[in-house]
Backbone bond lengths (Angstrom), bond angles and torsions (degrees), N, CA, C in turn:
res aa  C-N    CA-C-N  psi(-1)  N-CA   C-N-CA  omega(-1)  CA-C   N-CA-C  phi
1 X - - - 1.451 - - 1.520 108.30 -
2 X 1.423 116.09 159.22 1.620 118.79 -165.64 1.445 82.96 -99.78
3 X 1.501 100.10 142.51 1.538 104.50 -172.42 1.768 104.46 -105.24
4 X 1.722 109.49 15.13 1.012 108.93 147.81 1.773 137.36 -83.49
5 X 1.965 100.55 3.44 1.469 101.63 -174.57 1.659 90.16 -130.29
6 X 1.679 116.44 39.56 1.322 131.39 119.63 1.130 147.56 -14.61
7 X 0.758 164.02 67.54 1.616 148.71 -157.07 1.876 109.69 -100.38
8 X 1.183 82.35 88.23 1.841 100.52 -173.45 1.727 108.59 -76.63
9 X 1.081 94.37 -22.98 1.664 101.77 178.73 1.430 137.80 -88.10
10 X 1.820 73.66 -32.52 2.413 76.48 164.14 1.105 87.28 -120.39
11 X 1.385 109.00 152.84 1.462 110.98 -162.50 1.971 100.22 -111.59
12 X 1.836 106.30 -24.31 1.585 99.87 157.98 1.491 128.05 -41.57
13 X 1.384 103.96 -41.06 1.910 111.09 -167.04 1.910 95.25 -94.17
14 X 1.145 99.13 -28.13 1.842 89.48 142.70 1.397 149.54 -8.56
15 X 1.309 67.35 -82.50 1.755 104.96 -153.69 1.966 78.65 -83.66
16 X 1.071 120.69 -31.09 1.623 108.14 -174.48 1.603 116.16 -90.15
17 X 1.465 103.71 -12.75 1.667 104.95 157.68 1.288 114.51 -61.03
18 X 1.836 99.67 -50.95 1.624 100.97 -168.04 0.933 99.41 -64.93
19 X 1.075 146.49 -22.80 1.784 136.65 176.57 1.169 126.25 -78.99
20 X 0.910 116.78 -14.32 1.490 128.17 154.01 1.962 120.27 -71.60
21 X 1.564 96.45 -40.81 1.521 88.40 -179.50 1.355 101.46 -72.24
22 X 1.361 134.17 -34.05 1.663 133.48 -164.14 1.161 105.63 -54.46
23 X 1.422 90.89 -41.51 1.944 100.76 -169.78 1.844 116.86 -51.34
24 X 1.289 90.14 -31.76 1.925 113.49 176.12 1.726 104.37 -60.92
25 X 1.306 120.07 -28.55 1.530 127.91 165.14 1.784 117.82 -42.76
26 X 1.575 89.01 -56.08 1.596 105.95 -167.69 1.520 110.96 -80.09
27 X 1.614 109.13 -14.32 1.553 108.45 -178.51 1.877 100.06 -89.63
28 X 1.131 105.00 -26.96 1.465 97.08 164.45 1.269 136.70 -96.41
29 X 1.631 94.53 -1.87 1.986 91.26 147.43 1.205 109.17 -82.50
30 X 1.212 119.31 -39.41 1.696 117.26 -169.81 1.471 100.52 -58.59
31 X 1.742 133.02 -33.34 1.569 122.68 174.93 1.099 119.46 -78.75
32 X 1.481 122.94 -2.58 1.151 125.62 -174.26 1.940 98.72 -105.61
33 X 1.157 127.96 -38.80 1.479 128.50 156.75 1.873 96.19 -50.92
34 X 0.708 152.45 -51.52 1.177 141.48 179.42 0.986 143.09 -67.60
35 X 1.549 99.72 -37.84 1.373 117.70 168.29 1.942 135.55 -97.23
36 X 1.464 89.29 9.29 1.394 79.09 -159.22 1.711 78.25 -128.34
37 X 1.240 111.87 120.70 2.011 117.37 165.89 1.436 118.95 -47.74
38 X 1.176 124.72 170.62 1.211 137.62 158.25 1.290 109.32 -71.28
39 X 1.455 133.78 138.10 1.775 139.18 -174.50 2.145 95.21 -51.05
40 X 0.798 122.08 -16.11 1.243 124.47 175.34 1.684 118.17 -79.98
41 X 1.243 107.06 -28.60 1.585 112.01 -171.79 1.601 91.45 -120.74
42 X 1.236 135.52 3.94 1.311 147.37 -151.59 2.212 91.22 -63.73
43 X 1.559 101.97 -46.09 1.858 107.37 -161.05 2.069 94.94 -70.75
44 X 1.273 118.03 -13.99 1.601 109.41 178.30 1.809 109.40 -84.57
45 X 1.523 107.14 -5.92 1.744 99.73 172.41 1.092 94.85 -156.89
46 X 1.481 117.98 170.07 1.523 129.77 -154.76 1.833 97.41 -109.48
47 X 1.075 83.79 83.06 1.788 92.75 -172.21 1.417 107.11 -68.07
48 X 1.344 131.45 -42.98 1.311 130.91 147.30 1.127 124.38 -0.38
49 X 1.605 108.31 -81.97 1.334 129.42 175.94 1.536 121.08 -52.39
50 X 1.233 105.56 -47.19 1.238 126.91 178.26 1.847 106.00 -51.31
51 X 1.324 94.67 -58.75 1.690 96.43 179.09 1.485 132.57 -51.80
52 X 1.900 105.03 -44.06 0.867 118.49 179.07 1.991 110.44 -74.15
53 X 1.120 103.83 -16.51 1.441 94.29 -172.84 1.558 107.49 -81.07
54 X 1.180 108.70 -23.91 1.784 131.52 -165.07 1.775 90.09 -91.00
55 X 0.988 133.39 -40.53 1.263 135.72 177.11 1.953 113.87 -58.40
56 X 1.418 89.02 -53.40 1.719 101.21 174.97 1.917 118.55 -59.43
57 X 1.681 92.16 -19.57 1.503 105.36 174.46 1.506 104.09 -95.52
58 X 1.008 116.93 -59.41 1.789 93.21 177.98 1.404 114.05 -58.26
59 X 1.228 122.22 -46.02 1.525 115.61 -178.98 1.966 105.31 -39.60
60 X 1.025 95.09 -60.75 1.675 107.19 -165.00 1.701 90.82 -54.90
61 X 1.444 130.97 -52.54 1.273 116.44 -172.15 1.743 107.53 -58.15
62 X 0.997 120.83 -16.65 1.669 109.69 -149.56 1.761 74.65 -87.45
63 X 1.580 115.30 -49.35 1.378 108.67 -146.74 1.532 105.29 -53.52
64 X 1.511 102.16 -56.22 1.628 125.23 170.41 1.413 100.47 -29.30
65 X 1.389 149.60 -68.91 1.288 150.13 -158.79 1.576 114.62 -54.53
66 X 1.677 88.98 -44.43 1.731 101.66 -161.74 1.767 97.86 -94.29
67 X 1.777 115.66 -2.44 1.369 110.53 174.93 2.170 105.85 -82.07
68 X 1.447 85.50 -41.76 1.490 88.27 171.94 1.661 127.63 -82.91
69 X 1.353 125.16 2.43 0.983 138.69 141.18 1.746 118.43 -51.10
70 X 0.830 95.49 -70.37 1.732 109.13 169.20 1.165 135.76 -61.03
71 X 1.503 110.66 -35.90 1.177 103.75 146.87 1.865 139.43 -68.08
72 X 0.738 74.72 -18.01 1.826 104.24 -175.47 2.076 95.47 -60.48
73 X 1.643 100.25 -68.32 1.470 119.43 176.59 2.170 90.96 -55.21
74 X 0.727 118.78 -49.19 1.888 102.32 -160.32 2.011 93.11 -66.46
75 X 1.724 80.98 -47.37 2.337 72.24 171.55 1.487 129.67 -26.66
76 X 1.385 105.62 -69.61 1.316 138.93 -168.46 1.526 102.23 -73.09
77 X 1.346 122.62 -42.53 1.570 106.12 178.85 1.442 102.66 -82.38
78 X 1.598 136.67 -11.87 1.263 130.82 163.76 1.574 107.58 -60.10
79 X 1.231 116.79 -50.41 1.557 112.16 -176.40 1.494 106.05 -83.61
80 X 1.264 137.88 7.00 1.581 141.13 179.71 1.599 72.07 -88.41
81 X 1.115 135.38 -94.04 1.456 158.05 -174.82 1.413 109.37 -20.51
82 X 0.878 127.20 -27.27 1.466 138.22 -178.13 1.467 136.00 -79.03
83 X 1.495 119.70 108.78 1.501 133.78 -164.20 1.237 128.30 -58.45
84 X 1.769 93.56 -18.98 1.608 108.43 174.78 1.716 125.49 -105.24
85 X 1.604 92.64 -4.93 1.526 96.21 173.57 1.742 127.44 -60.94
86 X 1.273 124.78 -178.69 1.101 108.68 172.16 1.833 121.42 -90.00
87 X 1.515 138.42 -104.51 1.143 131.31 -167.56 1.523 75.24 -158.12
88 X 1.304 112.92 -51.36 1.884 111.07 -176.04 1.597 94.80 -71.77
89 X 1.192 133.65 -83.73 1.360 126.95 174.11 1.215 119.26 3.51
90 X 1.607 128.79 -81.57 1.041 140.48 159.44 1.776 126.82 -25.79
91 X 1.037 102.32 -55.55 1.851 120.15 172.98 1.719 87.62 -44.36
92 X 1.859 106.28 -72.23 1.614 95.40 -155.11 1.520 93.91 -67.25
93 X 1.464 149.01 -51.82 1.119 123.88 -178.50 1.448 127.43 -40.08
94 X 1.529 113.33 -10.90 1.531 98.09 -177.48 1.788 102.17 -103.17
95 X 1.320 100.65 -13.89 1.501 88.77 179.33 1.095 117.10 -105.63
96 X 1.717 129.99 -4.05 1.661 122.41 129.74 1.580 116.19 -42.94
97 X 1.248 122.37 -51.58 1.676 119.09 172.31 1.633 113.09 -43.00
98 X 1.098 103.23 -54.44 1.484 96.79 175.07 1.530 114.61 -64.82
99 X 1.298 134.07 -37.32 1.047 126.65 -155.55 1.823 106.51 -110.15
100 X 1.492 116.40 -1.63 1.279 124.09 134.98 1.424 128.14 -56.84
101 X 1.630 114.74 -35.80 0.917 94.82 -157.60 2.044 95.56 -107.71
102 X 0.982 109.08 0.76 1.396 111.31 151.25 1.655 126.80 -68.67
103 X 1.286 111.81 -27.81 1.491 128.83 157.36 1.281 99.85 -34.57
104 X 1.266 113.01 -85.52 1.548 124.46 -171.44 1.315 131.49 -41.53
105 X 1.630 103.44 -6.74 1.193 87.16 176.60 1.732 104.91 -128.56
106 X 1.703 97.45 19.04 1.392 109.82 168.74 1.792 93.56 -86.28
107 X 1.278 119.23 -47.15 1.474 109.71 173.04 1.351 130.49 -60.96
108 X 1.053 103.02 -11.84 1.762 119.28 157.47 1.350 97.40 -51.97
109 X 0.726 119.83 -89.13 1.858 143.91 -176.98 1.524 101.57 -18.49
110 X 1.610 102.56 -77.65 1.221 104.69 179.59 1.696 132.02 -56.77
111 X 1.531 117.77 -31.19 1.296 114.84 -162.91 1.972 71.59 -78.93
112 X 1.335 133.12 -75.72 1.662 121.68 -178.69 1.803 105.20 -5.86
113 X 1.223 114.85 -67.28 1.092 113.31 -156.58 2.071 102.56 -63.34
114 X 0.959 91.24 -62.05 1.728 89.51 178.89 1.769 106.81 -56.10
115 X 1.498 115.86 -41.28 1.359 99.03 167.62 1.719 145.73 -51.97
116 X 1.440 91.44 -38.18 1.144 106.26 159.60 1.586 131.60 -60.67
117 X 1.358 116.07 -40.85 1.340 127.71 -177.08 1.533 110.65 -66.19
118 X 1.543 86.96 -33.34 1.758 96.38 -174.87 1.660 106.07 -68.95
119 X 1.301 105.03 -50.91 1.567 114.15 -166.91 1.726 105.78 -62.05
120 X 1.208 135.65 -44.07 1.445 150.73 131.40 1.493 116.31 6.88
121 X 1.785 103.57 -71.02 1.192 118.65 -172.92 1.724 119.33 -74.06
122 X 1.348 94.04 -36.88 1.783 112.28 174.64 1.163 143.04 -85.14
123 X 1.521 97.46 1.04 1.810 119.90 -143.84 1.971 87.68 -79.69
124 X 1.536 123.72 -31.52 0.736 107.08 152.98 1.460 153.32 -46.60
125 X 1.272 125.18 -21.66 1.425 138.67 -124.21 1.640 100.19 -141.97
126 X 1.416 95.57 -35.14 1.815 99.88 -171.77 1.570 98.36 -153.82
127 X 1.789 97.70 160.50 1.316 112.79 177.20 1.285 118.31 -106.60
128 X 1.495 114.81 134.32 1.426 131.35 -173.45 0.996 146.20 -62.88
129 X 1.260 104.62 -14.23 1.740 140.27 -152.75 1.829 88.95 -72.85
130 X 1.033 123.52 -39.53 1.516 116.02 160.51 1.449 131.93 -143.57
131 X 1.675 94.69 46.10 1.488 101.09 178.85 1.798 101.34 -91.52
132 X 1.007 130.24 -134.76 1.712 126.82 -137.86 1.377 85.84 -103.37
């Protein structure tokens, strides 16, 4: 998503982007339930491949999430920071800051949770030592 059609400022229409990107989590477990065999049927598809390509996609979603997360927080402390803002302005910029930055550590949670599932599902197929 262009993190210029963001909405760093209300943090409701936010919170419903980010819910939309999370949702991109569950479509790549669901391709990875699909795509990747049981270690038994593992020699009829290249589960390997399969993992690692599905791996390069969650990675990239988590980064993407937690890049527009952050950017979101540098917005808002620019207009917290700001000489020309108003007194209300400021208020909601500081309590999007807070509540951005509680995000982040709901995406903690979540990229864990899809990481885990992934590492679970692949542990056959690939080595961990520097996967997600």
């Amino acid at each position: 998503m262009d993190k210029t059609s963001v909405p760093c400022d209300q943090f409701g229409e936010f919170k419903k982007v980010l819910a939309r990107l999370r949702e991109e989590d569950d479509k790549v477990i669901y391709r990875l339930n699909a795509s990747v065999p049981t270690p038994s049927f593992s020699d009829k598809v290249s589960a390997a491949e399969n993992c690692s390509r599905l791996q390069a996609d969650l990675l990239g979603l988590h980064e993407n999430r937690k890049n527009i997360i952050n950017n979101c927080i540098l917005y808002n402390e620019h207009v917290l920071k700001s000489e020309t803002g108003t007194e209300s302005s400021k208020k909601i910029a500081a309590r999007n800051i807070r509540s951005l930055k509680m995000e982040l550590g709901v995406e903690k949670v979540v990229n864990q949770r899809s990481s885990t599932f992934f590492q679970n599902r692949c542990s056959p197929f690939l080595d961990f030592a520097t996967a997600l």
